[in-house]
Steps between C-alpha positions, in 0.01 A plus 500: 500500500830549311399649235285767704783571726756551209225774388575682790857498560659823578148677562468441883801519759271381791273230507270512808294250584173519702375177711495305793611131582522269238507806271806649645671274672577296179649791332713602793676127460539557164685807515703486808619118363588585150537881503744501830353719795662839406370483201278803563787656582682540195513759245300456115858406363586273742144320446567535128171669466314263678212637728513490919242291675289670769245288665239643748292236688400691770287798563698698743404829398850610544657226331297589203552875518885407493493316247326689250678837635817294386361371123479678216156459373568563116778227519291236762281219289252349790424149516188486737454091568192363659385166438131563601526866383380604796676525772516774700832583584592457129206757358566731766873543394383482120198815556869698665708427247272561184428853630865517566577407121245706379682783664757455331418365124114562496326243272772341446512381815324126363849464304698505832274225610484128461245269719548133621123370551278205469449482095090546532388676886558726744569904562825501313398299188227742485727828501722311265216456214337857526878692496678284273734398727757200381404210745643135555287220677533350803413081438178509703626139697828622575493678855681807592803311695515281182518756245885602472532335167143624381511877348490622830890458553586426116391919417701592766741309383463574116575901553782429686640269215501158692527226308164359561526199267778366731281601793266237347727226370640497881122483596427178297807328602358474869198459335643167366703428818187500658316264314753201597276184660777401685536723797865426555542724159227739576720802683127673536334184669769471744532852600113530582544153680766618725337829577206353571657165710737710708165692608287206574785291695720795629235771532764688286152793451786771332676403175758770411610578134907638525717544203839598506450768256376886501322464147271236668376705766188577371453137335466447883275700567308370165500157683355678829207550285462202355491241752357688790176572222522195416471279765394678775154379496200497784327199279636158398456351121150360646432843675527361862645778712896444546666826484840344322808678399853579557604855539738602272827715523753664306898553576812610298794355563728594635317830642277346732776264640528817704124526562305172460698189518623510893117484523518221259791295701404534809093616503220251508510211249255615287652604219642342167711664323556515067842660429524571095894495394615667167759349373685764248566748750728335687778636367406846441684815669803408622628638854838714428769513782643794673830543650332658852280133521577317870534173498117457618412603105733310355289236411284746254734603236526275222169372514160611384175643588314265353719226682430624815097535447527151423676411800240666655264348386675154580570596855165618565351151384755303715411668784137484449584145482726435808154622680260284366322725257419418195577670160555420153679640186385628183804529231451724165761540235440830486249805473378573240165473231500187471569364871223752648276398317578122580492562900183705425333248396704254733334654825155542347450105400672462841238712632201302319629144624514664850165578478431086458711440788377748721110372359436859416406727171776666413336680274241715678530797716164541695668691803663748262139561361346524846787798544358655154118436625599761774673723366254566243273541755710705700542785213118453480465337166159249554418165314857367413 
């Protein structure tokens, strides 16, 4: 992957990736977390040449129009991810956007395009072989949800200069974490055992994700993903019908202290709440003073933003506390490569051992497929 990205550099100054799910949700993470959120926003210099991410997981017609009305094709390389190869939303953008590139560059359209696939089947393996498209392989047991770390978020990653070996060093650290027998030392074990015990004894049926941090925002919305795909399951392990699972939420702190958490507080008691702290900002942007300050703003100057998200964050647990509700604290040095990959791979063991405590396959999706079965059928394609 390195050494195909560093064959590219300077080439492309947008990097536009085509997918849905697992296949974008990943890469949204990965570049809001380690790229900032206005990150798009900044000139070529000020990204020292490194390309923008665009990532379109919808089909809104509009949203698609937009988005290629704001590109320039003969600087855009397309990433079109699909696991199976075939899924519809995915090839439907793809048919757009080829005929868009071709537009622009002709045959040379196949060099603005790189494919995430399965490694042998499926609609987009197939285009990949016949136009001599560069393709990377989807492992065929890892499922969409679990396939951040797989090509389908490392390419993304690669063109946008990520330093993917980190990614994966963070990766096997919870890896090893994870394989403690002692459950006291197993952070993953416990999580999933919480989750699952505050549900079973408490009827806690929402578990919300909240750090205190913008760059995670989307890492929330990763987790979404993950555990409601996961777990939410009509059939237990021994297929009797059970229909388990917690519904999942995501929050950033300390935004939705002003939309959320008063339902939080004082709503039902159904709720438990995971609040992720990062530690290095705390002291970052400090608060200058101003002669016209009243005395009401006095206690601001001097300090920090960082210090007061943190206090935030603190407040918001105590109170949660003071009620009754349950919550519990994540704590990571800091952002970057190496840590993002580690709570990656954190919440998707967590994820697996849920699926023992919650007697379900964490691994399958058979109500997603039902959704595909349809919709197939819907656009009047027979026999899938």
């Amino acid at each position: 992957l390195n050494q195909w990205g560093a064959s590219l550099r300077g080439r492309f100054d947008h990097v536009l990736v085509l997918g849905i799910g697992g296949s974008a949700l990943g890469a949204k993470a990965l570049l809001n977390a380690l790229k900032g959120p206005a990150w798009n926003e900044r000139n070529a210099a000020r990204r020292d040449g490194v390309p923008t991410l665009t990532v379109l997981e919808n089909v809104d017609p509009v949203t698609v129009h937009d988005t290629l009305e704001r590109l320039e094709p003969r600087r855009t390389l397309v990433n079109v991810i699909s696991k199976s190869g075939g899924t519809a939303e995915t090839l439907a953008q793809y048919l757009i956007v080829r005929r868009w590139l071709e537009d622009a560059v002709g045959d040379a359209a196949r060099e603005h395009l790189v494919i995430t696939t399965d490694p042998e089947k499926g609609a987009l393996r197939a285009i990949a072989r016949a136009d001599e498209i560069t393709a990377f392989d989807v492992p065929p047991g890892v499922g969409g949800r679990y396939s951040v770390l797989t090509a389908v978020g490392l390419v993304p990653a690669t063109l946008l200069d990520m330093d993917v070996v980190q990614l994966l060093a963070g990766a096997e650290a919870a890896v090893k974490a994870a394989e403690a027998p002692d459950f006291s030392a197993n952070a993953a074990a416990r999580y999933a055992a919480w989750q699952w015990q505050a549900q079973a004894s408490r009827a806690a049926n929402v578990h919300v994700v909240m750090p205190y941090s913008d760059r995670l925002k989307e890492f929330a919305e990763w987790y979404r993903q993950l555990w409601a795909e996961s777990l939410g399951k009509k059939l237990d392990r021994a297929g009797r019908e059970a229909h388990r699972g917690p519904t999942p939420v995501g929050a950033v702190g300390a935004t939705d202290q002003h939309s959320q958490v008063q339902l939080f507080i004082e709503g039902p008691f159904d709720k438990t709440i995971t609040f992720i702290r990062v530690l290095d900002t705390v002291n970052l942007q400090p608060i200058p003073s101003r002669a016209s300050l009243g005395p009401e703003l006095a206690y601001l100057p001097g300090k920090t933003l960082g210090a007061l998200l943190d206090a935030e964050l603190h407040a918001t647990r105590e109170a949660l506390r003071s009620q009754g509700r349950m919550s519990m604290t994540l704590e990571i040095d800091t952002i970057d490569a190496h840590h993002l990959g580690e709570l990656m791979m954190f919440f998707q063991i967590a994820t697996g051992y849920a699926g023992v405590w919650y007697d379900v396959d964490p691994f399958d999706q058979p109500g997603v497929e039902l959704g595909k079965i349809l919709t197939f059928k819907a656009m009047g394609r027979e026999g899938y």
